[in-house]
N, C-alpha and C positions, 0 to 999 in steps of 0.2 A: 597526509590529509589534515586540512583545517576543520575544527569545528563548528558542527552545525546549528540550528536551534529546533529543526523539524527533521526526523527521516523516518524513512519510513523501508519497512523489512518484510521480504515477499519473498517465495519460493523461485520462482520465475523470471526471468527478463520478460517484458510485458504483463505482470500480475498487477506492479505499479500504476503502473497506464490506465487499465482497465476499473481500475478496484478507487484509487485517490488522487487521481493526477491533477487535477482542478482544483483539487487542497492543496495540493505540493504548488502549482500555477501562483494560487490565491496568494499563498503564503510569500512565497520569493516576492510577488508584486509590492506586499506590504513591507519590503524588506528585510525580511528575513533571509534568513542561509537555509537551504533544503540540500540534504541526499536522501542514494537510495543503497540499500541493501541488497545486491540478488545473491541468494542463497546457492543458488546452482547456476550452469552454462546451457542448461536444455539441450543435454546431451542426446534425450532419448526422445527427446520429440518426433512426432510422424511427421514433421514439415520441416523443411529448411534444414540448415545443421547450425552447430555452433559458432562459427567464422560470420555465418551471416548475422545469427541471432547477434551478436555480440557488436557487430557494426550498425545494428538495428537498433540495438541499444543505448547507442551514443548516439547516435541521429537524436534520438528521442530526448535525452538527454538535454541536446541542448537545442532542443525546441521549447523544455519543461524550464530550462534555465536553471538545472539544480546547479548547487554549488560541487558536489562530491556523489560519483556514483563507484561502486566497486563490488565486485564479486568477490562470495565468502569461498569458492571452488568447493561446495559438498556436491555429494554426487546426484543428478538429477534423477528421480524415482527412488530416490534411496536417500531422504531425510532423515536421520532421528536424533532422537533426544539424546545425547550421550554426552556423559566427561568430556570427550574429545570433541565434537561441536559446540557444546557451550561454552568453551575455553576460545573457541575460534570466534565464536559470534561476540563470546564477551570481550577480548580484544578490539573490536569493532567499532561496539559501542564504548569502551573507552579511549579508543583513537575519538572519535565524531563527535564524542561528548556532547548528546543533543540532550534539547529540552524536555519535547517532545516527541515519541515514538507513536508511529502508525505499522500495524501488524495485522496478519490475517484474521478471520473469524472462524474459530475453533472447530466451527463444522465446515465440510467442504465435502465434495465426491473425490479429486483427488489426493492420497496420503501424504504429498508432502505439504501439501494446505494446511491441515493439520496441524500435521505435526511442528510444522513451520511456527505454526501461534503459538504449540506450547513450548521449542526452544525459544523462541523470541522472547519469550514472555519472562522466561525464565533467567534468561542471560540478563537481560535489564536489573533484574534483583540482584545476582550473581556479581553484574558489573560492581557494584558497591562495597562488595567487600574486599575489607583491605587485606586477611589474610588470601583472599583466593588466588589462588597463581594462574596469572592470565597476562599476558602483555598489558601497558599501561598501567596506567595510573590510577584508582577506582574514583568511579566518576558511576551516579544513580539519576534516570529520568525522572522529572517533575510525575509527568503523564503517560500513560499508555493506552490507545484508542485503538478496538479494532476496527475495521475498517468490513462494513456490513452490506456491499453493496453485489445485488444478485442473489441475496440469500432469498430462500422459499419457505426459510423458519420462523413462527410465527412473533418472535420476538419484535416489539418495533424498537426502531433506534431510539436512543439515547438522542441524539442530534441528527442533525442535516446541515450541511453547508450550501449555501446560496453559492452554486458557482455557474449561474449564467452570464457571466460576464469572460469569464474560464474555458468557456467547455470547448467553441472552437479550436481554442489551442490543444485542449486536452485532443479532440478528435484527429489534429495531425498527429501530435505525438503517435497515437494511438494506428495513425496511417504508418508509419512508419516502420512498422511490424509487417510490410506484407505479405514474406514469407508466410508467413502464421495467417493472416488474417483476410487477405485479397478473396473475394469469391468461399467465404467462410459462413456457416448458417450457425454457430455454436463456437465456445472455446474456454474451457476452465471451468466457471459454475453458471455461465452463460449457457442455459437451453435453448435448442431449436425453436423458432416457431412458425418458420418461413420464411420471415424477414433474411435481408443480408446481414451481417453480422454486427457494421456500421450502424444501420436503420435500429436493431433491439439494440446495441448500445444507448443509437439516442432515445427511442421510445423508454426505456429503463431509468433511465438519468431525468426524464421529463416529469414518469411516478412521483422521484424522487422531492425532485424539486415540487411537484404540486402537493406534498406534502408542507413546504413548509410558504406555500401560494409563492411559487419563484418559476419558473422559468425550468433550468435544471438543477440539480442539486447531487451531494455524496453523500449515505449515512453512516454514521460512524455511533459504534455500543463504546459504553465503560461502564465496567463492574460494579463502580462506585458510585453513586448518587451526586450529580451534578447543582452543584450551587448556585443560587438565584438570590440577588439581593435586591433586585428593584421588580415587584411584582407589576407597580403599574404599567412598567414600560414595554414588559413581555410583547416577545412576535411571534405573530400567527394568532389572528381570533379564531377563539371557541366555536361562535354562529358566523 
């Protein structure tokens, strides 16, 4: 694996898609190098099986134009935090040696959502150290951004990415799951509301974006208070 400068780590084949793809889209178009992490093979899913998911995957893949995608093989509904994950995950991220990391958002209804954010989160630190035995080399991200999109909590994001110039392509990507997704009214932290699954993606993604007066958009938290050095030039007016 070559390194990257963006990836991004998700429980799921297709959590990616759903959750930052139009970041990951944005990013490569500026030239950058994007991958992805899937944490599991979606063993236990009620749709599709693995074989499919996995050739779903790469469809997807290189619709997104990532540079490196690879699965960590933990087991699907059965995420955790453990020595022996975070050794696998830290591996990872010091193969990809990225910039920046995109990760889940610490609430979720599914547990390996979750738990997903707190090894992700954790291995990124982990990666760094140079006593911790882990493959490679220690290598620490700049950044880490969760990635907040479909949340119901009342937190607002930290940012938004303008990715209406993106989001077509995000939506094949996103086709490309049809095992999963074909004739779908819900999926992950995606709730029902009638719509087909497509349609509340795009109505979701449109919220999004008219939050930041765009078209669609992706939000993304960080723990850390985001830096601003030219006040007059800020986007998005206040009135």
């Amino acid at each position: 694996m070559e390194p990257v400068d963006l990836l991004a780590i998700a429980a799921h084949r297709d959590d990616v898609e759903l959750t930052c793809a139009g970041t990951l889209i944005k990013m490569q178009r500026a030239g950058y190098r994007t991958g992805i992490v899937d944490l599991t093979a979606g063993e236990t899913g009620t749709l599709g099986d693995t074989e499919t998911r996995a050739a779903e995957a790469v469809q997807a893949a290189e619709v997104m134009k990532v540079s490196e995608r690879v699965n960590a093989g933990l087991p699907d509904a059965g995420v955790f935090n453990t020595d022996e994950t975070r050794r696998t995950v830290v591996g990872l991220i010091r193969q990809l040696r990225p910039k920046t990391v995109i990760i889940p958002f610490p609430a979720g209804r599914h547990p390996d959502h979750r738990i997903a954010s707190e090894l992700a989160r954790d291995a990124c630190y982990l990666a760094s150290l140079v006593k911790y035995e882990a493959d490679g080399e220690p290598h620490r991200p700049d950044k880490v951004l969760y990635a907040q999109a479909y949340r119901e909590d009342p937190v607002k994001p930290t940012f938004v990415v303008d990715v209406s110039s993106e989001f077509e392509t995000k939506m094949e990507a996103i086709h490309c799951y049809a095992s999963q997704f074909d004739a779908a009214t819900a999926a992950g932290e995606l709730f029902p509301t009638g719509q087909a699954l497509y349609e509340l993606i795009r109505t979701q993604n449109a919220h999004y974006g008219s939050l930041i007066r765009t078209a669609y958009g992706e939000p993304f938290y960080t723990l850390e208070t985001v830096r601003v050095d030219d006040v007059v030039t800020m986007g998005v007016s206040t009135f």
